[in-house]
DSSP file (Angstrom, degrees, kcal/mol; ACC not computed):
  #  RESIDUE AA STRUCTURE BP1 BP2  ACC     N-H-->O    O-->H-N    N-H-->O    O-->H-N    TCO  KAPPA ALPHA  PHI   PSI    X-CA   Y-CA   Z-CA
    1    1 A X              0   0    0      0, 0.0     2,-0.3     0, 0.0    18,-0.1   0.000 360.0 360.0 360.0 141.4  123.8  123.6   30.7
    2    2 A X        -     0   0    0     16,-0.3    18,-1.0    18,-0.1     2,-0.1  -0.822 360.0-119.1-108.5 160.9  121.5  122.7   33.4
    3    3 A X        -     0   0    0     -2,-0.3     2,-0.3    16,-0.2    19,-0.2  -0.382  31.0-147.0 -90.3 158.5  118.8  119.9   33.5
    4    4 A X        +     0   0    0     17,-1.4    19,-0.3    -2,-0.1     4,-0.1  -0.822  28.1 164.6-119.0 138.3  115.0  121.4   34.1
    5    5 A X        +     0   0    0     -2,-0.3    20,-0.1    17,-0.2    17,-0.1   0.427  67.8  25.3-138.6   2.4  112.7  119.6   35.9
    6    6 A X  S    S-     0   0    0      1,-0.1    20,-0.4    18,-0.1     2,-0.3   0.516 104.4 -66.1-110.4 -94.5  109.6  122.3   36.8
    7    7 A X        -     0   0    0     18,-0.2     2,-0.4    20,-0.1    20,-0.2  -0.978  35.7-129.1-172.9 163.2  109.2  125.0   34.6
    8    8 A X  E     +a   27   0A   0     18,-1.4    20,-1.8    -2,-0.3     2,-0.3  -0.915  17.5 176.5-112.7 145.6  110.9  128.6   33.1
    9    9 A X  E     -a   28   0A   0     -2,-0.4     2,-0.9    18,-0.2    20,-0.2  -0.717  11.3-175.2-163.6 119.2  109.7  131.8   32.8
   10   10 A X        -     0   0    0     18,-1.3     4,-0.1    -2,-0.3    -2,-0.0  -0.815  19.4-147.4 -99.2  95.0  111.4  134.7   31.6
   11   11 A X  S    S+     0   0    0     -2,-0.9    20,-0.3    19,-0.1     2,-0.2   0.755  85.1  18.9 -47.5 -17.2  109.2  138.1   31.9
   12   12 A X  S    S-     0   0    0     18,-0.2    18,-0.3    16,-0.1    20,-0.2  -0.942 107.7 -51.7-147.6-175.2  110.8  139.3   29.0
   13   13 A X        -     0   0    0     18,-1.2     2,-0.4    -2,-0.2    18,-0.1  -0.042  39.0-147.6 -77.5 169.3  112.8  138.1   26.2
   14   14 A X        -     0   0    0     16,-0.3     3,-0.3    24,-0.2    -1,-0.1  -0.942   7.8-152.1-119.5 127.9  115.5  136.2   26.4
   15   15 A X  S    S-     0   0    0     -2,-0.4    26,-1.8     1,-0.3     2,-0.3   0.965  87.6  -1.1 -88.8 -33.2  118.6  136.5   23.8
   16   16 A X        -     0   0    0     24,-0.2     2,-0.6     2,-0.1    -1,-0.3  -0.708  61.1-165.3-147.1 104.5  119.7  132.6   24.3
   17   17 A X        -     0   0    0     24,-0.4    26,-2.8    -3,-0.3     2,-0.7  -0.470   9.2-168.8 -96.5 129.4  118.2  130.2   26.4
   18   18 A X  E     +d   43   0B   0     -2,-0.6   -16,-0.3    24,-0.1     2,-0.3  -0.836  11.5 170.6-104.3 126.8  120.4  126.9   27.0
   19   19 A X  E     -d   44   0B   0     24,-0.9    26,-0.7    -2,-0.7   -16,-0.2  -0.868  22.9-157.2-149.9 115.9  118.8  123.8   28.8
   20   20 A X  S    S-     0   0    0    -18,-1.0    25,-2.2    -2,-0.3   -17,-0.1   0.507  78.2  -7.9 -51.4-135.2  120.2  120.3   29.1
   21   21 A X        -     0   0    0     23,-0.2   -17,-1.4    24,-0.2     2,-0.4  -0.395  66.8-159.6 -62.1 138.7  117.2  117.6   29.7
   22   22 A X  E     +g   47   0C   0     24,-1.8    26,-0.8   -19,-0.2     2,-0.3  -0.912  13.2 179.5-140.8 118.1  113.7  119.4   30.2
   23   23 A X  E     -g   48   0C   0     -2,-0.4    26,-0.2     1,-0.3    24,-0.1  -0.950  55.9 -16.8-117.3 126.0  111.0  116.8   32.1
   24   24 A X  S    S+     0   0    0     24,-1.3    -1,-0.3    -2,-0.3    26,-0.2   0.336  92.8  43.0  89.1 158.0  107.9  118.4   32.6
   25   25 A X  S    S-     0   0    0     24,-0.5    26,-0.4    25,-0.1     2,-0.3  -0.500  76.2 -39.8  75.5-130.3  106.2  122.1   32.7
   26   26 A X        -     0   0    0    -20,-0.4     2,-2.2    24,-0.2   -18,-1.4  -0.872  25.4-151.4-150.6 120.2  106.4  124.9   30.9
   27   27 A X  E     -ab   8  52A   0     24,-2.7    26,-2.0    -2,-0.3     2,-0.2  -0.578  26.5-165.5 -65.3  67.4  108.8  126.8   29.2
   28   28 A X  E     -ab   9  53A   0     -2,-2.2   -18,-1.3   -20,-1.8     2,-0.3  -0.501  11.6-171.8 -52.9 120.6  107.8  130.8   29.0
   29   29 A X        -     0   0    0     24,-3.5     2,-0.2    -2,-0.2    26,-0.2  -0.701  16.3-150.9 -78.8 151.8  109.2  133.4   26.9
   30   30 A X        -     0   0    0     -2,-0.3   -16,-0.3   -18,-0.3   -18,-0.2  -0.794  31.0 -74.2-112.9 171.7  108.0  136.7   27.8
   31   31 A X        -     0   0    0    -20,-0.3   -18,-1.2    -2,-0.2    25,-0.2  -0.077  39.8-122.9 -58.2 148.2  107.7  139.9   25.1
   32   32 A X        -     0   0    0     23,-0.4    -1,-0.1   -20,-0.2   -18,-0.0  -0.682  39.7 -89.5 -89.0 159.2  110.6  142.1   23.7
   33   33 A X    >   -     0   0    0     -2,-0.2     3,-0.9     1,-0.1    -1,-0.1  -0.069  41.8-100.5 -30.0 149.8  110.7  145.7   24.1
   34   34 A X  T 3  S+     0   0    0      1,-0.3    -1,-0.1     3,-0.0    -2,-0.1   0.805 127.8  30.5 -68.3 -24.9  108.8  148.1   21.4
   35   35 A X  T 3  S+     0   0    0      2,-0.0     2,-0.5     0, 0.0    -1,-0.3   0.046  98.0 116.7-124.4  57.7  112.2  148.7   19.9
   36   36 A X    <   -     0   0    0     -3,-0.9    -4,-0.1     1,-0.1     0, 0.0  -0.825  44.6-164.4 -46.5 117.9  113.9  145.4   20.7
   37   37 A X        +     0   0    0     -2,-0.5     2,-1.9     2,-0.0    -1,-0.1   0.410  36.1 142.1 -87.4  -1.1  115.0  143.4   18.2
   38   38 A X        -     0   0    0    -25,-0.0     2,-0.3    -5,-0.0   -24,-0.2  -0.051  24.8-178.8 -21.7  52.0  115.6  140.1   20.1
   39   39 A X        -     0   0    0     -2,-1.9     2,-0.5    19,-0.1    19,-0.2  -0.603  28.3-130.6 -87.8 135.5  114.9  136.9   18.9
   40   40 A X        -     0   0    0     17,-0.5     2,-0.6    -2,-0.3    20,-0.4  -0.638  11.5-153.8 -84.7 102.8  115.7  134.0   21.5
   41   41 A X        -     0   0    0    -26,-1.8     2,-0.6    -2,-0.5   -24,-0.4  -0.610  23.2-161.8 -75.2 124.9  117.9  131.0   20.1
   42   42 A X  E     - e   0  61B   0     18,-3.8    20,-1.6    -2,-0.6     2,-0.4  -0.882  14.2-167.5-133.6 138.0  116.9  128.0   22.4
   43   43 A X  E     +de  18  62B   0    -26,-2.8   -24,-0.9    -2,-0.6     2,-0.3  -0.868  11.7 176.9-106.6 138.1  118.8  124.7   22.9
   44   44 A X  E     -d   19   0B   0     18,-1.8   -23,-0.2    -2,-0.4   -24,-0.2  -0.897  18.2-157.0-126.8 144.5  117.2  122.0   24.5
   45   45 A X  S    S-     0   0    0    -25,-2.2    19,-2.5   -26,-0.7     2,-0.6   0.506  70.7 -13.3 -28.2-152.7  118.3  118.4   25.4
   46   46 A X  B    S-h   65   0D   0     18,-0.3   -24,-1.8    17,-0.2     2,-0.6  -0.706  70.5-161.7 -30.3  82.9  115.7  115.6   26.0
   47   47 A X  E     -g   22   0C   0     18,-2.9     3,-0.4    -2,-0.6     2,-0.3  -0.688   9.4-177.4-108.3 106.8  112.2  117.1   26.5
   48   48 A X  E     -g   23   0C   0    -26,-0.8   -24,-1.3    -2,-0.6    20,-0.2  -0.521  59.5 -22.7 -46.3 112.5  109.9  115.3   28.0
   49   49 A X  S    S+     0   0    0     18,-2.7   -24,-0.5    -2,-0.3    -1,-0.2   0.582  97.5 126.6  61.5  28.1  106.1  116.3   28.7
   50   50 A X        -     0   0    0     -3,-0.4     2,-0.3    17,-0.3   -24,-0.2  -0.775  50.1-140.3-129.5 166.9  106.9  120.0   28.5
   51   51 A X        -     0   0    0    -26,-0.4   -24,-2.7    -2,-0.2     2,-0.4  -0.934   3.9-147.3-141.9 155.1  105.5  122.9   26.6
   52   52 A X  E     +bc  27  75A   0     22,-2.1    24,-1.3    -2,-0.3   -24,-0.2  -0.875  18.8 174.5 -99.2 141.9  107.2  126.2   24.8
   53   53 A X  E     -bc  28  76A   0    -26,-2.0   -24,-3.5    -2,-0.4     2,-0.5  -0.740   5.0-176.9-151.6 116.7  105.4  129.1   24.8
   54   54 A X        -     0   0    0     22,-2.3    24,-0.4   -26,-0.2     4,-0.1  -0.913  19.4-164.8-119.0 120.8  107.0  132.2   23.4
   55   55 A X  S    S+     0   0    0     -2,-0.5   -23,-0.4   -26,-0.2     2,-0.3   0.159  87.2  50.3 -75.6  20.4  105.7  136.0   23.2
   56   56 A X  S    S-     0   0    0    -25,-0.2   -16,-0.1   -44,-0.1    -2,-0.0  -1.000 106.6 -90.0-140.2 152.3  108.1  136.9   21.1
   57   57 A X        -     0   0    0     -2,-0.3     2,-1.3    20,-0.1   -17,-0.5  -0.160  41.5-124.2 -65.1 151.1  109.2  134.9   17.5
   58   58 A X        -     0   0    0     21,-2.0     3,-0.2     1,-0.2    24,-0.1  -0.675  17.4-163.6 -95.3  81.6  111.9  132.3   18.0
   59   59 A X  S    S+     0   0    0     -2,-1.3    23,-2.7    21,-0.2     2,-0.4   0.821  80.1  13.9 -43.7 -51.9  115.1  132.9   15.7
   60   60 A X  E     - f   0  82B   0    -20,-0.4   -18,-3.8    21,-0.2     2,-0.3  -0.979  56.5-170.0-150.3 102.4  116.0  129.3   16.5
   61   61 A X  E     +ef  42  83B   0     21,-2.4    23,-1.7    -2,-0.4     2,-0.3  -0.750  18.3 168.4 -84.7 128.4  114.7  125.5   18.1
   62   62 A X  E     +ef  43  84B   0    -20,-1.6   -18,-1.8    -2,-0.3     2,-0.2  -0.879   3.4 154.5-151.8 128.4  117.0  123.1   18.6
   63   63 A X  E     - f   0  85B   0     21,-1.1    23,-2.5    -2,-0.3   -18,-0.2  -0.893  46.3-131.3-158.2 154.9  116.4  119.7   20.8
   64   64 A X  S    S-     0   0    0    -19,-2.5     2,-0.3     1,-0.5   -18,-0.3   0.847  89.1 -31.0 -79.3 -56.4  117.7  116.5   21.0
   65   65 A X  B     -h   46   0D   0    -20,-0.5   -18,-2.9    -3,-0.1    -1,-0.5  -0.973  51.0-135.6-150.6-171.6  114.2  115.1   20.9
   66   66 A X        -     0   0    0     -2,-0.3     2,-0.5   -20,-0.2   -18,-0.1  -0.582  20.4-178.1-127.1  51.0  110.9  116.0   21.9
   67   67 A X        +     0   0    0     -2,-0.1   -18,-2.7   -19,-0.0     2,-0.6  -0.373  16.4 150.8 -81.3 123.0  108.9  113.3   23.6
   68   68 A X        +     0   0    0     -2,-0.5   -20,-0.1   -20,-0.2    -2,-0.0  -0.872  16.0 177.1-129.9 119.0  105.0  114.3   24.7
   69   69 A X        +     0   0    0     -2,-0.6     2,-0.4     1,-0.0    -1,-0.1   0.758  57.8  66.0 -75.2 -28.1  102.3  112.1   24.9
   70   70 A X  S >  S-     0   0    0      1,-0.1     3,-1.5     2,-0.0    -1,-0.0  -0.814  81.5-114.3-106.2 147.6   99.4  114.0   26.1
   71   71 A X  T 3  S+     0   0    0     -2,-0.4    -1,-0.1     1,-0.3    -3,-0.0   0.652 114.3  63.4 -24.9 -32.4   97.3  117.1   24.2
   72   72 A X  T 3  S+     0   0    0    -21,-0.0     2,-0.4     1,-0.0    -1,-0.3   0.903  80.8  82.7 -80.8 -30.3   98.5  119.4   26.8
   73   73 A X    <   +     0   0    0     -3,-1.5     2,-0.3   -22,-0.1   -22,-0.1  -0.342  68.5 123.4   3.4  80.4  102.1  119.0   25.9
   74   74 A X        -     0   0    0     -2,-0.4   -22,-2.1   -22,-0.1     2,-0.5  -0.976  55.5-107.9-157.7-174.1  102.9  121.8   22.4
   75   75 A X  E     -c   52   0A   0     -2,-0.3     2,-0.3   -24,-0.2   -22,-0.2  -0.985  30.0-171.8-124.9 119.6  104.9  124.6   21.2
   76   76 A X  E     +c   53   0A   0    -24,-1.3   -22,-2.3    -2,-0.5     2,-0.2  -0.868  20.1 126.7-130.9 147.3  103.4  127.8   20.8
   77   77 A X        -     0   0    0      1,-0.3     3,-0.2    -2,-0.3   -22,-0.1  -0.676  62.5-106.5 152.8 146.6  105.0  131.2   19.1
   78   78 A X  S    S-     0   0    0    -24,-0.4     2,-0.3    -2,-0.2    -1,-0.3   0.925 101.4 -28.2 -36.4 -85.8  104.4  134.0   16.6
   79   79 A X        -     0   0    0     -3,-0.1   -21,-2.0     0, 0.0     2,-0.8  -0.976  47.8-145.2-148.8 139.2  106.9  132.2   14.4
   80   80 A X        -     0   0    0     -2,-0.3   -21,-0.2    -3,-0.2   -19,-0.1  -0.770  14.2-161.8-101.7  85.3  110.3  129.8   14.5
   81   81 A X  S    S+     0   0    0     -2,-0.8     2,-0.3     1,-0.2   -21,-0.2   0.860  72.7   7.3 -46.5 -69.9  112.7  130.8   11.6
   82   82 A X  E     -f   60   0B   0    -23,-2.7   -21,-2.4   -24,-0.1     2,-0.3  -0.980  63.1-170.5-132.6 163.7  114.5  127.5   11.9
   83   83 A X  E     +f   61   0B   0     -2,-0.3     2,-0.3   -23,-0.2   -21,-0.2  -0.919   4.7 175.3-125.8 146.4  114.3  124.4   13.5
   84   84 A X  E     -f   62   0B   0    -23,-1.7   -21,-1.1    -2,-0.3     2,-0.6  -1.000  19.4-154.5-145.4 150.0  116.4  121.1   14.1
   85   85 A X  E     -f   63   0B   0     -2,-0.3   -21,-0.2   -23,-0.2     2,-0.1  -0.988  31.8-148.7 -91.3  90.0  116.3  117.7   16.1
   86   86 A X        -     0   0    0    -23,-2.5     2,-0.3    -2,-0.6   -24,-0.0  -0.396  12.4-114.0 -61.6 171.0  119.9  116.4   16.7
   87   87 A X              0   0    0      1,-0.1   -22,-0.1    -2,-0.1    -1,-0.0  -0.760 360.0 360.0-102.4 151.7  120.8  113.3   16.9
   88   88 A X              0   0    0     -2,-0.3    -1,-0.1   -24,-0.1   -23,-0.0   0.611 360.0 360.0 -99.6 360.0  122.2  111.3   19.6
């Protein structure tokens, strides 16, 4: 896995997206195909000040933690079937 320090964006969906430490930006999903069935499991490290935003629902979240302090800072998608924080 590699560390992030800008931003992602995938124009379309993505089947598993893998990310050590995430500081900063924005994390894009783009849309599935009309007959796709894709939902994107995404693993995260440490993220830091950064934001998900996925056109398509999100089988799966997974982070070590999640730090944001300011408003702009969220997680956005249709729907997340599950989610987990490990622990370090």
């Amino acid at each position: 896995m590699a560390d992030l320090l800008t931003g992602f964006a995938a124009t379309a969906v993505v089947g598993t997206l893998a990310l050590a430490d995430v500081d900063g930006g924005m994390i894009s999903i783009g849309p599935r195909g009309l007959k796709d069935k894709t939902l994107p499991v995404v693993t995260l490290g440490s993220v830091q000040e950064a934001s998900l935003n996925s056109q398509t629902p999100v089988k799966s979240l997974s982070v070590t933690e999640w730090l944001n302090t300011g408003p702009e800072a969220q997680i956005t998608a249709a729907w997340i079937t599950s989610s987990s924080r490990r622990r370090l």
